[in-house]
N, C-alpha and C positions, 0 to 999 in steps of 0.2 A: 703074631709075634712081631718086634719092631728091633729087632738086630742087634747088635752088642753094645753095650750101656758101660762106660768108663766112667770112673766115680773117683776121683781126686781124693785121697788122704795124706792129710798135714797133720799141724800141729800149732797151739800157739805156746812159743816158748822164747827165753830169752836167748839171741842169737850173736852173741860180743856186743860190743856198743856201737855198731856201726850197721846192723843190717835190720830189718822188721820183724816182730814177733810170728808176721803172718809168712816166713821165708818158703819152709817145709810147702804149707799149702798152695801158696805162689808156684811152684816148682811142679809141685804134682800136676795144678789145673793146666799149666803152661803144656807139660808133654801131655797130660792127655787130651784139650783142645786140639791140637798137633797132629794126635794121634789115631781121630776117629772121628765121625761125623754125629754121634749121640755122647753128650757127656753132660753127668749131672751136678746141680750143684755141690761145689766142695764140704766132704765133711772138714771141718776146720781145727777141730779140737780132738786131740788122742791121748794116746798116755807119754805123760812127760815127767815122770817122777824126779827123774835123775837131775831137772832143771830146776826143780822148785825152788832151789834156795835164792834165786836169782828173779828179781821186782819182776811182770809180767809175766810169768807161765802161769799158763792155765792147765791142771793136768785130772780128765776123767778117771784115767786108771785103767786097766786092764780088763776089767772085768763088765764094766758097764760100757767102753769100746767093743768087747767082745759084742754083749747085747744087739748093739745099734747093727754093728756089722752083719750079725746075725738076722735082724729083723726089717733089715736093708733091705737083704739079699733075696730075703724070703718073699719081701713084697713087689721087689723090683721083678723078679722072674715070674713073677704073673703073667708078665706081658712084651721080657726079653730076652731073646734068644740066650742069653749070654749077660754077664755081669763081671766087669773085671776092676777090680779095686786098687789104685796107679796110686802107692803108698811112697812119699819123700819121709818118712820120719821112722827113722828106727826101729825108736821106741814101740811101735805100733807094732811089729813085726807077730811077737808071740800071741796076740789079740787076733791078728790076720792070720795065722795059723789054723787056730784052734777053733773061729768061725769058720772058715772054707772049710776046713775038714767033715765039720757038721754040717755045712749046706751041702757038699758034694753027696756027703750020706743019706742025705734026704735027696737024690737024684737032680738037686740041680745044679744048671752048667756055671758054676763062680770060680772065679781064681784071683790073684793078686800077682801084679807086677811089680818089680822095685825100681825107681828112680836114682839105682846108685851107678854110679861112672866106672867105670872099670879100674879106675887109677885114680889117686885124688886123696883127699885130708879127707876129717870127719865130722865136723861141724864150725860152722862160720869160719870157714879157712879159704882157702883159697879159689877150690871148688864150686861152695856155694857162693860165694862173692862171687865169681866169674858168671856163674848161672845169671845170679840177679840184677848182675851189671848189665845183659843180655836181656833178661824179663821185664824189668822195672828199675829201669836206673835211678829213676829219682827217688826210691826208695834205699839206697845208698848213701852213707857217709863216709866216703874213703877218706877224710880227714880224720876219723875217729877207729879207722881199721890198726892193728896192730895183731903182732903175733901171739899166740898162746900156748899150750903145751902142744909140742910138734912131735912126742913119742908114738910109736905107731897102734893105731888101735885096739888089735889085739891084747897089747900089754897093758891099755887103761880099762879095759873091761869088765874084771871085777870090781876098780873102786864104783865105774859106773854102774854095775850092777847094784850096788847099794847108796846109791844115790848121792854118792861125793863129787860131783861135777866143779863145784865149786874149791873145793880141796885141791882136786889135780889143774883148774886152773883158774885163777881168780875172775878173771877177765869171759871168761863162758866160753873161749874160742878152742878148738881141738886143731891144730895146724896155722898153717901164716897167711891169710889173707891181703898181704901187702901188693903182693904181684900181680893178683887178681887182675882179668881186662874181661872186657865186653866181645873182644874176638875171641877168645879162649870160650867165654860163655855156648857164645851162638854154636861151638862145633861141640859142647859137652851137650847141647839141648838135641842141635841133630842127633846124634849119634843115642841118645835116649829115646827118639822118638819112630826112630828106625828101630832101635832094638825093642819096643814097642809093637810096633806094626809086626815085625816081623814073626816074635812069639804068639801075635793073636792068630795072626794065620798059620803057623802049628798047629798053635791048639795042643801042646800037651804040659798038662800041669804036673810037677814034680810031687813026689810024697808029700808035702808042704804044701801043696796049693798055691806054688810059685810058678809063673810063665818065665819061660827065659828064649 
């Protein structure tokens, strides 16, 4: 066996007019590089329903994400101790669920981590701007950042559930990415990559198939 395998999940989806499609996956590979000495290539594409009305998302869906993560899993643990799936996109959440659960029932050792900060906006706000100003500045346009609807999550979650992204804000952004900096980023990356580390060496996955 060859130790635990981190496996970057993103997303490609539109992220305000200021950040790159590939953000989500950028974020994932970043902590889990960080985070371990085996890490495979990023899966890049998940389910992004909620984005589609918006020019470049790409969204598999639910159910064929499930699939992959399932048949990931299955083949990666042939030969690693461990598989832990270091997900930046949401959306991906109920897919990464409903995979580990099945892989864990088939007695192997998989779980999923989540790349979200303790505190912070919900997409292309402030938070991931900060990350990305940190990860890959040059893929930033802070001249084209602007704020979007700043109401807090939980109260946009039904329209997001049915796929009105666009509705609740025209611009794609959940929070204000104005403030956004590259020092703010690098202690939101630490502080990810430590709570990283720190869950692998636990080792205990929640009902969910969550490390925390």
């Amino acid at each position: 066996m060859s130790g635990i395998l981190l496996v970057p999940t993103g997303s490609c989806e539109q992220h305000g007019p200021h950040l790159p499609f590939d953000t989500d996956t950028r974020i994932a590979t970043a902590v889990a590089s960080a985070g371990g000495e085996l890490v495979a290539p990023a899966l890049a594409y998940g389910s992004s329903g909620e984005h589609e009305e918006f020019d470049g998302t790409v969204s598999i869906g639910h159910e064929a994400l499930r699939t992959v993560l399932i048949e990931f899993g299955r083949s990666a643990c042939r030969w690693a101790d461990k598989v832990v799936f270091v997900n930046a996109h949401g959306g991906n959440v109920p897919a990464l669920v409903s995979a580990i659960r099945l892989l864990r029932y088939e007695h192997r050792e998989t779980a999923w981590f989540a790349c979200a900060p303790t505190e912070g906006d919900a997409h292309a706000g402030h938070t991931e701007t900060s990350l990305m100003l940190a990860i890959a500045p040059e893929t930033v346009d802070m001249g084209k950042a602007a704020p979007g609807n700043t109401t807090p999550l939980e109260d946009l979650m039904p329209s997001l559930r049915k796929g009105k992204l666009r509705e609740i804000s025209p611009n794609g952004v959940l929070g204000d990415p104005t403030g956004a900096t590259a020092e703010h980023g690098r202690e939101l990356l630490d502080a990810l990559v430590t709570g990283l580390r720190t869950a692998i060496e636990r080792w205990q996955p929640d009902s969910h198939g969550r490390l925390r």
